[in-house]
DSSP file (Angstrom, degrees, kcal/mol; ACC not computed):
  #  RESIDUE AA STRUCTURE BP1 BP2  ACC     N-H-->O    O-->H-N    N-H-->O    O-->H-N    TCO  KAPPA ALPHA  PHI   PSI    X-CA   Y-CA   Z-CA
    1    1 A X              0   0    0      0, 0.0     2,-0.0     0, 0.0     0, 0.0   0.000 360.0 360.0 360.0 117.1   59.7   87.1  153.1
    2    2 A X        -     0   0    0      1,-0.0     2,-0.3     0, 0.0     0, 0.0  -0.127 360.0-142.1 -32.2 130.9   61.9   85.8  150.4
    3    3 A X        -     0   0    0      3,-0.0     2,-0.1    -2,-0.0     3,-0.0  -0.924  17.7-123.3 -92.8 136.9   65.2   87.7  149.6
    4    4 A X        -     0   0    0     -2,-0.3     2,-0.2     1,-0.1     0, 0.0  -0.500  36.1-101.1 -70.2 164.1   66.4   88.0  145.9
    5    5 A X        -     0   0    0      1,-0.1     2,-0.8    -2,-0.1    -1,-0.1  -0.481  47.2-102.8 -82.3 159.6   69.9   86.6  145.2
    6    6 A X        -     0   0    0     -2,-0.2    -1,-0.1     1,-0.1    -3,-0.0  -0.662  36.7-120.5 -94.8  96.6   72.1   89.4  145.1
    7    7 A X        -     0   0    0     -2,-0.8    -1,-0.1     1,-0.2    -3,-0.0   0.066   4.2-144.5  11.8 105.4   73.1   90.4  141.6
    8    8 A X  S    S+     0   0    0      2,-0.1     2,-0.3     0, 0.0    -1,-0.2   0.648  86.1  75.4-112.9   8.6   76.7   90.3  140.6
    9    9 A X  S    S-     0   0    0      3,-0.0     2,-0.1     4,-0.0    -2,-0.0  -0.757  79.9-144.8 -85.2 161.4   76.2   93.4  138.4
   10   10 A X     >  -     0   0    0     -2,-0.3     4,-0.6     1,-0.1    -2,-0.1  -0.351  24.1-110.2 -94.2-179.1   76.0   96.4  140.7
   11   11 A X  H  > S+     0   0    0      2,-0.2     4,-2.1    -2,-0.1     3,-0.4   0.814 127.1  63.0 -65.7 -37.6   73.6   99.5  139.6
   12   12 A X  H  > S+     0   0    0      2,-0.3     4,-1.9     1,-0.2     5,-0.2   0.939 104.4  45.0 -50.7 -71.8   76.8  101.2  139.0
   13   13 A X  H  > S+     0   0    0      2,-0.2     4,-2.2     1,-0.2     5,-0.3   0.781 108.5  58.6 -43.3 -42.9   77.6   98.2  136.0
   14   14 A X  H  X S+     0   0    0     -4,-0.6     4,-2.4    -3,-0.4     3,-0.4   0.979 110.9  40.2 -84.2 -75.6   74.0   98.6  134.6
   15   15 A X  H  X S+     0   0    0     -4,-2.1     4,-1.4     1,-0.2    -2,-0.2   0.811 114.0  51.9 -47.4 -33.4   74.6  102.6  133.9
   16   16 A X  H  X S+     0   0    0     -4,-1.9     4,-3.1    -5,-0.3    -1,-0.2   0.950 107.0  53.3 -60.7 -47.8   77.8  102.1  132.7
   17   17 A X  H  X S+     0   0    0     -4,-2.2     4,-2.0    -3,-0.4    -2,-0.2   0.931 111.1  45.2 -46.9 -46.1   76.5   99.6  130.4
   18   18 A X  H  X S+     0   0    0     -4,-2.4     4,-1.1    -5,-0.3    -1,-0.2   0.718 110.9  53.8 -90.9  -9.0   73.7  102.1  129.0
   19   19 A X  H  < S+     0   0    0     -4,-1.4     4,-0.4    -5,-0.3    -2,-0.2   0.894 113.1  41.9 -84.6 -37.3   75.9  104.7  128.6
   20   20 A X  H >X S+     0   0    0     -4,-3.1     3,-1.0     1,-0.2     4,-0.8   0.867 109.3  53.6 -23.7 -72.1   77.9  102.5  126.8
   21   21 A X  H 3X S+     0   0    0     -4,-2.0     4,-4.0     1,-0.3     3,-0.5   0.808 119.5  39.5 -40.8 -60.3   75.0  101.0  124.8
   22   22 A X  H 3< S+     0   0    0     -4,-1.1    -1,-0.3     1,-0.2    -2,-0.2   0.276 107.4  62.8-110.1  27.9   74.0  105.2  123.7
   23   23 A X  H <> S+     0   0    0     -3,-1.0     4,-0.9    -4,-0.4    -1,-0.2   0.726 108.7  37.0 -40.1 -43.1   77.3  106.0  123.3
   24   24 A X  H  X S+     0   0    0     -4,-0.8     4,-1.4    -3,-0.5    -2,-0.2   0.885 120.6  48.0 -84.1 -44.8   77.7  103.3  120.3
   25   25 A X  H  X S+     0   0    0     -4,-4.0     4,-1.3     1,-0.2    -1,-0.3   0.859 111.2  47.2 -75.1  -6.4   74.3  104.1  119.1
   26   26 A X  H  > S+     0   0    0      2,-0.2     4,-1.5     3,-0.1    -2,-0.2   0.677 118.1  47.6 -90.2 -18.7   74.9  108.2  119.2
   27   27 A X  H >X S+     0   0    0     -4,-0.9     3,-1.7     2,-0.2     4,-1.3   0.895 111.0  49.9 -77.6 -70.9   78.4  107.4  117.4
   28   28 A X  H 3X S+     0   0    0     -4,-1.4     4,-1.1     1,-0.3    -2,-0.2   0.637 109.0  47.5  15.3 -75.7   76.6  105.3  115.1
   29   29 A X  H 3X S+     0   0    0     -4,-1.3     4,-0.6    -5,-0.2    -1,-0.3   0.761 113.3  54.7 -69.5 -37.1   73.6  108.1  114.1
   30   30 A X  H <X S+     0   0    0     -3,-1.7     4,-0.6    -4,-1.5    -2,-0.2   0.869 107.1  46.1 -89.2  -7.3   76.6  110.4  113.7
   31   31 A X  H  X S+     0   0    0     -4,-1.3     4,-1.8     1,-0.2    -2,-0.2   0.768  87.1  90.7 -72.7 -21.0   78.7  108.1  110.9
   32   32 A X  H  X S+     0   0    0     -4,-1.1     4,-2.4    -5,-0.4    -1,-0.2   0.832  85.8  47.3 -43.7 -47.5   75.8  107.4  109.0
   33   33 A X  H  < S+     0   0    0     -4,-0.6     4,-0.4     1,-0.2    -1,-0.2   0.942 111.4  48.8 -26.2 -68.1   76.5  110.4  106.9
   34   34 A X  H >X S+     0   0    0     -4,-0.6     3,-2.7     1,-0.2     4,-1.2   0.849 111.1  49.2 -41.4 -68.7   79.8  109.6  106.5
   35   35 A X  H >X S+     0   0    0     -4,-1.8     4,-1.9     1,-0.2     3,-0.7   0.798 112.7  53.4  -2.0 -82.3   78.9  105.9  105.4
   36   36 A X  H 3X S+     0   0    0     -4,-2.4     4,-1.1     1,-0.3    -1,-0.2   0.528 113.1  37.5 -29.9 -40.2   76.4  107.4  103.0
   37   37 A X  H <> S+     0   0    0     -3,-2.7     4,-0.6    -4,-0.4    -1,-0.3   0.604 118.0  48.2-124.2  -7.5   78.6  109.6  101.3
   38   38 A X  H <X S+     0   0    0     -4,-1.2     4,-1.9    -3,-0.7    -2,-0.2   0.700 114.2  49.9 -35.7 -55.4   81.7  107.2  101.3
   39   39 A X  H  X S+     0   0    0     -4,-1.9     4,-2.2    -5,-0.2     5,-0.2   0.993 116.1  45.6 -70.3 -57.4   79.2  104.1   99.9
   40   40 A X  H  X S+     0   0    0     -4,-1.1     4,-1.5     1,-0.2    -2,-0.2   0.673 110.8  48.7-106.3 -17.8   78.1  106.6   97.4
   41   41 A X  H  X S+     0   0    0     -4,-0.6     4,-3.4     2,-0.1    -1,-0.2   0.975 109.5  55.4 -45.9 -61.4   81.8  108.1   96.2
   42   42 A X  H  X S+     0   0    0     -4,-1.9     4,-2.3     1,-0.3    -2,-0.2   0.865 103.6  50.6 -66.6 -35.3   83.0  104.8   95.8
   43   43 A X  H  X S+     0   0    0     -4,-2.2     4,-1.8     2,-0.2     5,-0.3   0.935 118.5  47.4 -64.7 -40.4   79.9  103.8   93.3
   44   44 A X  H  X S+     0   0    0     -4,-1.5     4,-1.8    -5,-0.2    -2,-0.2   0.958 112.0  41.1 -60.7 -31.0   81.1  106.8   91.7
   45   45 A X  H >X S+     0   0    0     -4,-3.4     4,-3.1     2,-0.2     3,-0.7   0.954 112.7  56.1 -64.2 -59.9   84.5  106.2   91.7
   46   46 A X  H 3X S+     0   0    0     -4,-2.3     4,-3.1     2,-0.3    -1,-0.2   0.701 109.8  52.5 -42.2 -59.7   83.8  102.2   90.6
   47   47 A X  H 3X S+     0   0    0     -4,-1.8     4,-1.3     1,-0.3    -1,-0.3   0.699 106.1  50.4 -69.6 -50.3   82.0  103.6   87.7
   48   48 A X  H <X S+     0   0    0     -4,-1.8     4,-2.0    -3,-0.7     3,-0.4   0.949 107.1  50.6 -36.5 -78.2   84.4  105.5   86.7
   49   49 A X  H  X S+     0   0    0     -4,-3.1     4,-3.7     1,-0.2     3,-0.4   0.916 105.1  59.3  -9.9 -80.5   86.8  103.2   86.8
   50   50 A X  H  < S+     0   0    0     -4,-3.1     4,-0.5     1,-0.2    -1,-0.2   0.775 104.5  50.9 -42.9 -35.9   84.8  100.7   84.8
   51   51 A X  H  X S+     0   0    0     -4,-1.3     4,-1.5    -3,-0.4    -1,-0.2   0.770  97.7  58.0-103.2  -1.9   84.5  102.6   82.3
   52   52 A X  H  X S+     0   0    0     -4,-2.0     4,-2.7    -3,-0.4    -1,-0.2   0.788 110.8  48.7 -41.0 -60.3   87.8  103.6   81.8
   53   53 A X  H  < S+     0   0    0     -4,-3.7     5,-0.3    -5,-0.3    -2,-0.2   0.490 112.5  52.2 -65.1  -5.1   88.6   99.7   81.4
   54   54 A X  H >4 S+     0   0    0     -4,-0.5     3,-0.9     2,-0.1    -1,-0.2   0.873 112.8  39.8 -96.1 -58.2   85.9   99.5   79.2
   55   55 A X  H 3< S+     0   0    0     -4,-1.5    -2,-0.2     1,-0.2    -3,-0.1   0.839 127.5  30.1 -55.2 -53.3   86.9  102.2   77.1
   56   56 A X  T 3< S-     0   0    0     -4,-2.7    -1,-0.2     9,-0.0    10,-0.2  -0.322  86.6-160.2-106.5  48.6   90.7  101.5   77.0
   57   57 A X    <   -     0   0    0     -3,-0.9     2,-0.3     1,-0.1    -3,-0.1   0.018  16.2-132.9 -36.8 124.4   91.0   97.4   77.4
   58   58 A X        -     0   0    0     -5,-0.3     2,-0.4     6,-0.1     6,-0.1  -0.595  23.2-146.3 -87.6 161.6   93.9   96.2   78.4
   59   59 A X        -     0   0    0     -2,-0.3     3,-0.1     4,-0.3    -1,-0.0  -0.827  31.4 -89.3-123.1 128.0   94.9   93.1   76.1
   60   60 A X  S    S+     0   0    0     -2,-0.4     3,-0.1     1,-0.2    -1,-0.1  -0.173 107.0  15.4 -62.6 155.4   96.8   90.2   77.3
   61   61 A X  S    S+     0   0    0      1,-0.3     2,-0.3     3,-0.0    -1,-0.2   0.998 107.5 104.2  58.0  49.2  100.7   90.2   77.3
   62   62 A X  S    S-     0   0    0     -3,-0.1    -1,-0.3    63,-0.0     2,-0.2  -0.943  87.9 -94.9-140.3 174.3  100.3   93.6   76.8
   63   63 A X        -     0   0    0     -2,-0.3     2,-1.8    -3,-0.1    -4,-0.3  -0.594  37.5-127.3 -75.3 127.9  101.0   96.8   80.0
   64   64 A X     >  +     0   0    0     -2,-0.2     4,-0.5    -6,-0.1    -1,-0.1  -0.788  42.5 168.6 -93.2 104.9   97.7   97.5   81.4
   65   65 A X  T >4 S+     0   0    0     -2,-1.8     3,-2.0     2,-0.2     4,-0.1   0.890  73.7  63.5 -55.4-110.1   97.8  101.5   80.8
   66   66 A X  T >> S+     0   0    0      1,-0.4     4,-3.8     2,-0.2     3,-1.9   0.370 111.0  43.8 -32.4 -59.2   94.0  102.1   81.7
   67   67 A X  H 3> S+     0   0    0      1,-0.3     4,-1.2     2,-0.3    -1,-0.4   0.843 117.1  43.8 -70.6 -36.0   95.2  100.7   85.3
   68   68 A X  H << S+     0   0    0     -3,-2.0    -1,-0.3    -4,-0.5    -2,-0.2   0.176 114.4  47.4 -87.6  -7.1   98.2  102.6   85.5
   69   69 A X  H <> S+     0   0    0     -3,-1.9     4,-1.9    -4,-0.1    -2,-0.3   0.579 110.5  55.2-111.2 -47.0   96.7  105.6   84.3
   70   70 A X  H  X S+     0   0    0     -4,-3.8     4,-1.3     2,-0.2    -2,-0.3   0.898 111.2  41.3 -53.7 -50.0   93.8  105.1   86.7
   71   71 A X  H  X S+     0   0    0     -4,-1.2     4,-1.4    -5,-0.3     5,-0.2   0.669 117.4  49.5 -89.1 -13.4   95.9  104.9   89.8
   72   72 A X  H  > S+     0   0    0     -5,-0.1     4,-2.1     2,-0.1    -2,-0.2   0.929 110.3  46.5 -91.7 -28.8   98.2  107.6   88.7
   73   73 A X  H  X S+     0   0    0     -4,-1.9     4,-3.7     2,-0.2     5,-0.4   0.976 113.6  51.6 -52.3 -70.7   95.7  109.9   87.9
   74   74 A X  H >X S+     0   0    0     -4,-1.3     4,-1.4     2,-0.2     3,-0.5   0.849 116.1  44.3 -12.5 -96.0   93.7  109.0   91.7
   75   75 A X  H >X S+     0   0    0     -4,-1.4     4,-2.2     1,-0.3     3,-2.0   0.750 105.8  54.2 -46.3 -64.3   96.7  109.6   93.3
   76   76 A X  H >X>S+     0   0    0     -4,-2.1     4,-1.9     1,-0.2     3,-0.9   0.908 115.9  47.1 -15.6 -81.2   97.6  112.9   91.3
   77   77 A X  H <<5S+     0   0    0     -4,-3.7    -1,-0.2    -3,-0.5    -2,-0.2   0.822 108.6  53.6 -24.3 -40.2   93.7  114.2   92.6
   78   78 A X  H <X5S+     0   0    0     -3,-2.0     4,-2.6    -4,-1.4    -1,-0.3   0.820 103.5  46.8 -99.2 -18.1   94.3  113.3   95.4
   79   79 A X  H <X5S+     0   0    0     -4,-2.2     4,-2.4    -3,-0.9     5,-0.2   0.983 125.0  41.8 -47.1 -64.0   98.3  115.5   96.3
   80   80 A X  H  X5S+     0   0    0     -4,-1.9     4,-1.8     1,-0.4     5,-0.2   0.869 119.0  47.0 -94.5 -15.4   96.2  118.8   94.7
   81   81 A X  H  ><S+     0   0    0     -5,-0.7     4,-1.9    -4,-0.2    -1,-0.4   0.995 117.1  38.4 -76.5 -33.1   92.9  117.5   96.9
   82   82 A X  H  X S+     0   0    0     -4,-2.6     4,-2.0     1,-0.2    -2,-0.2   0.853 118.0  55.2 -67.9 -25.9   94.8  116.9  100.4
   83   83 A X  H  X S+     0   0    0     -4,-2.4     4,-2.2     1,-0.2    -1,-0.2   0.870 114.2  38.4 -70.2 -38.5   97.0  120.3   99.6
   84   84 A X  H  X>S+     0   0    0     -4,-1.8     4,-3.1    -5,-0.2     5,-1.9   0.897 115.4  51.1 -80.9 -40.9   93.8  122.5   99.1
   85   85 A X  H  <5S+     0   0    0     -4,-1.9    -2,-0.2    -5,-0.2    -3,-0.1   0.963 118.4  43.6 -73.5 -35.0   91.7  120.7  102.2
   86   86 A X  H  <5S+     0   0    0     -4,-2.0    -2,-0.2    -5,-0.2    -3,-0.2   0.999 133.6  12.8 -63.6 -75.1   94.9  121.5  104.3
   87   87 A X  H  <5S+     0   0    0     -4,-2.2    -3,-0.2    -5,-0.2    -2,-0.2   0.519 125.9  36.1 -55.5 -23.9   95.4  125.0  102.9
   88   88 A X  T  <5S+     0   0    0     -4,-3.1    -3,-0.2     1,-0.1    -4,-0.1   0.696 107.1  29.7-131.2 -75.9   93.0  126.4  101.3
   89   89 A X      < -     0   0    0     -5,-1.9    -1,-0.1     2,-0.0     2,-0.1  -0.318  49.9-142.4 -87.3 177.8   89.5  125.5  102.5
   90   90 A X        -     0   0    0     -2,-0.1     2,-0.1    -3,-0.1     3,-0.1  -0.747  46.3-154.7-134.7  75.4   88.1  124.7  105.5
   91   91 A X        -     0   0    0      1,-0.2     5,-0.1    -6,-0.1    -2,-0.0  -0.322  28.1 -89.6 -91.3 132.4   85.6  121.9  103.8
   92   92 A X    >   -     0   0    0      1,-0.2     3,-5.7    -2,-0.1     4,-0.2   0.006  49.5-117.2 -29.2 100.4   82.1  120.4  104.9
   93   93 A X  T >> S+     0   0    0      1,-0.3     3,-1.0     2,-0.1     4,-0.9   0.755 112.8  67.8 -29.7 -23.3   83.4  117.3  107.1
   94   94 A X  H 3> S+     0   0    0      1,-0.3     4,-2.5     2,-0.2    -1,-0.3   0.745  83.3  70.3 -73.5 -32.7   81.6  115.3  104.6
   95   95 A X  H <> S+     0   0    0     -3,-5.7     4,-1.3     2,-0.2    -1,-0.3   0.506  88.8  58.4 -90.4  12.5   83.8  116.1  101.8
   96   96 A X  H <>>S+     0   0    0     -3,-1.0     4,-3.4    -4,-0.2     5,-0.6   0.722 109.2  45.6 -71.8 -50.4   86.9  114.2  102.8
   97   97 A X  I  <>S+     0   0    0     -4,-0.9     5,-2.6     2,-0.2    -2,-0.2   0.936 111.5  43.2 -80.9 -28.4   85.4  111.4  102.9
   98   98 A X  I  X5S+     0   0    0     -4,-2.5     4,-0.9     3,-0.2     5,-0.4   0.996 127.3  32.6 -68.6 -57.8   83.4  111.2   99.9
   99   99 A X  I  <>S+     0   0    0     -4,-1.3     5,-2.8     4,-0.2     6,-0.2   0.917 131.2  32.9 -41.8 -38.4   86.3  112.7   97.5
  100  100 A X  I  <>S+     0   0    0     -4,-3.4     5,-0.6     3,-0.2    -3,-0.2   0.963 134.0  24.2 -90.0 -73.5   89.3  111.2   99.4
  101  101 A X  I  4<S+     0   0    0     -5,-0.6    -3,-0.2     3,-0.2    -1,-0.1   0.780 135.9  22.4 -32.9 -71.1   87.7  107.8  100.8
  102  102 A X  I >X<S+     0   0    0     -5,-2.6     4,-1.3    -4,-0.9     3,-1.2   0.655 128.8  36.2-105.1 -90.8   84.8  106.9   98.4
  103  103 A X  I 3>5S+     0   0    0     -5,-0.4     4,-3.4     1,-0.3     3,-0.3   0.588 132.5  28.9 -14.7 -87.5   85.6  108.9   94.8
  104  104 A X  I 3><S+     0   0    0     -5,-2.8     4,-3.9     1,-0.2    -1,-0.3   0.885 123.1  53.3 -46.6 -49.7   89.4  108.6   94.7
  105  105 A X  H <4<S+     0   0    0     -3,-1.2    -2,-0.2    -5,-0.6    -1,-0.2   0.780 115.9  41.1 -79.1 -44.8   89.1  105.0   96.9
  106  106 A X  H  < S+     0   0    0     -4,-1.3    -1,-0.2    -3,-0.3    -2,-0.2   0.851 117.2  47.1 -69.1 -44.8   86.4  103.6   94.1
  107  107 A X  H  < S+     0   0    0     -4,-3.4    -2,-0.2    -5,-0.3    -3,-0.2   0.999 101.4  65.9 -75.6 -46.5   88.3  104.8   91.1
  108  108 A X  S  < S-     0   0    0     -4,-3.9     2,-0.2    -5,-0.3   -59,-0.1  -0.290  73.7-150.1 -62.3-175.5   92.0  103.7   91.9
  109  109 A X        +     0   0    0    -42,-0.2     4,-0.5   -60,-0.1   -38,-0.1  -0.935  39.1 155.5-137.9  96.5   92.6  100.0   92.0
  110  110 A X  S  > S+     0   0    0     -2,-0.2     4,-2.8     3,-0.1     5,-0.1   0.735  88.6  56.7 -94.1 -29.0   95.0   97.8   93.8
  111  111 A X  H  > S+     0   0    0      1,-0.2     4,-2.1     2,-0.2    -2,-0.0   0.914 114.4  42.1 -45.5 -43.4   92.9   94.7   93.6
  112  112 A X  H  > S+     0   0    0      2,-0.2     4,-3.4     1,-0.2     5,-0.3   0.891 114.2  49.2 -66.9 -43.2   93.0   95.3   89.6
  113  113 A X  H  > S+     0   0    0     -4,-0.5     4,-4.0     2,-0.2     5,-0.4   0.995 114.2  47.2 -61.8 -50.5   96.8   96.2   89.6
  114  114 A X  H  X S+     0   0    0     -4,-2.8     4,-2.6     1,-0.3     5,-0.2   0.909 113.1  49.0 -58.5 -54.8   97.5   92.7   92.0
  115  115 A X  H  X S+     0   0    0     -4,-2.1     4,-2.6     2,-0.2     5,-0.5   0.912 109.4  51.9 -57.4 -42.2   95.2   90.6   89.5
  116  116 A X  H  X S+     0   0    0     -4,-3.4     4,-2.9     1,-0.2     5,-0.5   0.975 115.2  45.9 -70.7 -31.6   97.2   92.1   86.1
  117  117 A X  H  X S+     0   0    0     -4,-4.0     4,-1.9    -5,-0.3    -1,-0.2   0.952 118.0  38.7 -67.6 -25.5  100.5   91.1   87.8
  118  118 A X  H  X S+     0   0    0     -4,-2.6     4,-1.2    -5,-0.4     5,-0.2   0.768 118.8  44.9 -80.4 -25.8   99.4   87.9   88.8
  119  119 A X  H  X S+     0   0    0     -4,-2.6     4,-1.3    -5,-0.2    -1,-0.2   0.846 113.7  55.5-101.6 -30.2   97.4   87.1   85.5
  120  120 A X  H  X>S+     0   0    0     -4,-2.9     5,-3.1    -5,-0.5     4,-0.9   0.991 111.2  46.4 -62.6 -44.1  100.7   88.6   83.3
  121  121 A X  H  <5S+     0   0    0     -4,-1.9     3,-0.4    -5,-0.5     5,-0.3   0.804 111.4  46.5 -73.5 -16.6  103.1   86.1   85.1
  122  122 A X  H  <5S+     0   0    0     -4,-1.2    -1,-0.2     1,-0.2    -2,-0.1   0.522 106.0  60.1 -86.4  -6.1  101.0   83.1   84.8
  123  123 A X  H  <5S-     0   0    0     -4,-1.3    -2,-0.2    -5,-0.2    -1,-0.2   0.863 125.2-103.2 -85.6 -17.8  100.5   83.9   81.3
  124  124 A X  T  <5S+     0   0    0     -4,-0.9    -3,-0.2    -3,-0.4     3,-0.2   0.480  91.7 113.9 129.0  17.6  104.3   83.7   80.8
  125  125 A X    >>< +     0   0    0     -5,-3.1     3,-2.5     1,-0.2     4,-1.9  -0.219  28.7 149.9-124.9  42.7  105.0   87.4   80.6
  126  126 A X  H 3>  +     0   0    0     -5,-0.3     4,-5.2     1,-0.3    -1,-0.2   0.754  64.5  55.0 -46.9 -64.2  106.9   87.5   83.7
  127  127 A X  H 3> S+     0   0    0      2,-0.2     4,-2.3     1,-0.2    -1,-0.3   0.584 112.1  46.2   0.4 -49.8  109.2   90.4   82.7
  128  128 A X  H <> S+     0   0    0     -3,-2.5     4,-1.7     2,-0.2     5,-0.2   0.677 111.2  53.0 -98.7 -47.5  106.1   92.5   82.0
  129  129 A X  H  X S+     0   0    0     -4,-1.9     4,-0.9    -3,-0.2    -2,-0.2   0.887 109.6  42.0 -14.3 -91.0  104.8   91.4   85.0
  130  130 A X  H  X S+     0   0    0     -4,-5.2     4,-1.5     1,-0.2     5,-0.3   0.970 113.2  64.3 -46.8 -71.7  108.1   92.4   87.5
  131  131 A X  H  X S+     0   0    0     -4,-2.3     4,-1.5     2,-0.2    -3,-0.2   0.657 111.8  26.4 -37.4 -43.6  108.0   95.6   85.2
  132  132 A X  H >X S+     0   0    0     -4,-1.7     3,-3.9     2,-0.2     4,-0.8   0.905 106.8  69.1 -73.6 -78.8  104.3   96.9   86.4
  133  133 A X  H 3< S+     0   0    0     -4,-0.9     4,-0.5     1,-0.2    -2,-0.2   0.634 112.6  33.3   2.0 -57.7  104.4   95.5   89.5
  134  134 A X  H 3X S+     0   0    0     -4,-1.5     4,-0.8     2,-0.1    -1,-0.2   0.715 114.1  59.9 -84.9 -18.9  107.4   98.4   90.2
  135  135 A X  H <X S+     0   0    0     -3,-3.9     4,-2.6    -4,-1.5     5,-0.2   0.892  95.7  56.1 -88.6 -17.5  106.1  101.0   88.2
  136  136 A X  H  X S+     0   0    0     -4,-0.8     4,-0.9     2,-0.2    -1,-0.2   0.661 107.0  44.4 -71.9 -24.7  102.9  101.5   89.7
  137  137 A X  H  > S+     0   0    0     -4,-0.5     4,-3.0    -5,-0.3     5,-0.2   0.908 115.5  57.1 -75.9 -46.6  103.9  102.3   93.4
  138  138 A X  H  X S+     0   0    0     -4,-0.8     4,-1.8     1,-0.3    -2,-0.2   0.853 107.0  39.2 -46.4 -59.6  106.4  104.4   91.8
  139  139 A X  H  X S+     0   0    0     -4,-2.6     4,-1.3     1,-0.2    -1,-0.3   0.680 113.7  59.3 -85.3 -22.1  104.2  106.7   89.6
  140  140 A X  H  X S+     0   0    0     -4,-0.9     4,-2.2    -5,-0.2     5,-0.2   0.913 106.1  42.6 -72.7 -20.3  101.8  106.9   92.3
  141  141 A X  H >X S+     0   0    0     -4,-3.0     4,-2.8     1,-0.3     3,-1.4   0.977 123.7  42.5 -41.9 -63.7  104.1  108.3   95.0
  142  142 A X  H 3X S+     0   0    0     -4,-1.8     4,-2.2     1,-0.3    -1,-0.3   0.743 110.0  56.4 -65.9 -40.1  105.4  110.5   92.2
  143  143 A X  H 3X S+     0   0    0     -4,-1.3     4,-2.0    -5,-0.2    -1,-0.3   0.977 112.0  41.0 -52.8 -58.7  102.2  111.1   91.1
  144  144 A X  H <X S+     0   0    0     -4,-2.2     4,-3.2    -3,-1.4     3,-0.5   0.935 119.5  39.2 -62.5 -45.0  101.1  112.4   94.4
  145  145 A X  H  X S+     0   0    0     -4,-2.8     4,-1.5    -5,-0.2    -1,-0.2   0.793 110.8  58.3 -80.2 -19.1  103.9  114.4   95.5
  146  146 A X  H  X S+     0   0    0     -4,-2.2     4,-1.0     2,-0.2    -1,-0.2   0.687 112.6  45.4 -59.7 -28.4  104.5  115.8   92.0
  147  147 A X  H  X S+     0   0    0     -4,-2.0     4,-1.5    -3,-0.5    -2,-0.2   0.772 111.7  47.6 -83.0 -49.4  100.8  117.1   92.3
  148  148 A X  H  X S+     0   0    0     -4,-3.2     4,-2.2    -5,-0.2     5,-0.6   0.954 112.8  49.9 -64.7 -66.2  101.0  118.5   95.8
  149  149 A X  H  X S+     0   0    0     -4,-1.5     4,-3.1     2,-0.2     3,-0.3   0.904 113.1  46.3 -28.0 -62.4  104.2  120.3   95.0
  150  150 A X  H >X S+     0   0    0     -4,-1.0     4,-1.3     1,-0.3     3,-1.1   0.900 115.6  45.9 -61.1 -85.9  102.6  121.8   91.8
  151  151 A X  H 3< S+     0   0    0     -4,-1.5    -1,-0.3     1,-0.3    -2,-0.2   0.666 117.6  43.4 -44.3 -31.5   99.5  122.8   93.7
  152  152 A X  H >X S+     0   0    0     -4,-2.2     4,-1.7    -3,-0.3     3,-1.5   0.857 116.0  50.6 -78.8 -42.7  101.7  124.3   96.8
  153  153 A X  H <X S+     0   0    0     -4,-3.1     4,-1.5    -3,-1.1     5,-0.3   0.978 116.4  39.7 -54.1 -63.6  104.0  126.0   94.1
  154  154 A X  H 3< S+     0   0    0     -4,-1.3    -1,-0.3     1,-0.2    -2,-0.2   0.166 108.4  59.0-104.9  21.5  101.1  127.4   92.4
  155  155 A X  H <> S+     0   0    0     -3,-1.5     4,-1.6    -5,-0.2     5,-0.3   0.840 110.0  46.6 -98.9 -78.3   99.2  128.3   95.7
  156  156 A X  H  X S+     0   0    0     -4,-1.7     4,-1.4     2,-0.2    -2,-0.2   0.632 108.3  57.6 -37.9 -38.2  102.4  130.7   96.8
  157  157 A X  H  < S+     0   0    0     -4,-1.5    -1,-0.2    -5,-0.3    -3,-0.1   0.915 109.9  44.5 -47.2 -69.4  102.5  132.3   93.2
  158  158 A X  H  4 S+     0   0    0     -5,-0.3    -2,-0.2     1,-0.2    -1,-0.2   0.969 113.0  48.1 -55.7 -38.4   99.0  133.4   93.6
  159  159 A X  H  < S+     0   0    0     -4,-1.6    -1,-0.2     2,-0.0    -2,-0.2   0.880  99.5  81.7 -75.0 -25.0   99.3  134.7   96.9
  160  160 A X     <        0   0    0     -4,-1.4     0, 0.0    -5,-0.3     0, 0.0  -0.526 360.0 360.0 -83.3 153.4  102.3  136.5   96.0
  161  161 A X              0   0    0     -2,-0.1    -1,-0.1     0, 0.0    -4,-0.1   0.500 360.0 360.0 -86.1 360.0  102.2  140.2   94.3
């Protein structure tokens, strides 16, 4: 009688391996949602966007507003949305991530803000340029925390008699 050659996984390796294996697919089956309602924020969001830009063009050599209004706005949404999911509700796991992740995440822009600084300085509007470039982290911060504050402020108001 032949012997087989001895393995150099154990049994021991082969179950750790297939719990492994339906660990990743049970995590998997349980992101999909999330995925799903992320993928389908962000078309909203996108859409949004677009049609913002559509609506309000920004013009060469000129401040792209629409973008700057878009990201301040986002952020703004997103102080009075994190203050309420933190305070206020206790929300369907699902709805962080489609508002926060795909809605807010589709509609702001950094790719668009990076391309108008870059396309204002090579156009010779360097100035204009520098100037967005700083004002747009700036008025989102402010955006955000001006937004949570007002939403905390006016959370304590109500509750009080």
């Amino acid at each position: 009688m032949t012997s087989r050659p001895a393995s150099p996984f154990s049994d021991r390796d082969a179950a750790s391996s297939h719990r492994a294996r339906h660990g990743r697919a049970r995590a998997a089956r349980e992101q999909g949602p999330v995925v799903a309602v992320v993928a389908l924020g962000g078309g909203i969001g996108a859409v949004a966007r677009y049609a913002a830009s559509l609506t309000w063009p920004t013009y060469v050599g000129t401040f792209p507003w629409t973008t700057l209004a878009i990201n301040g706005v986002g952020c703004a949404v997103i102080g009075v949305f994190m203050v309420l999911i933190a305070d206020v509700w206790t929300p369907h796991r699902l709805l962080r991530p489609f508002v926060g992740t795909g809605v807010l995440g589709g509609f702001t822009t950094f790719s668009t803000y990076a391309i108008e600084v870059q396309r204002s300085v090579d156009e010779g509007h360097a100035l204009l340029g520098l100037t967005y470039m700083m004002t747009t982290p700036l008025a989102a911060l402010a955006a955000v925390w001006i937004s949570a504050a007002v939403t905390r402020r006016l959370l304590t108001m109500r509750r009080s008699p």
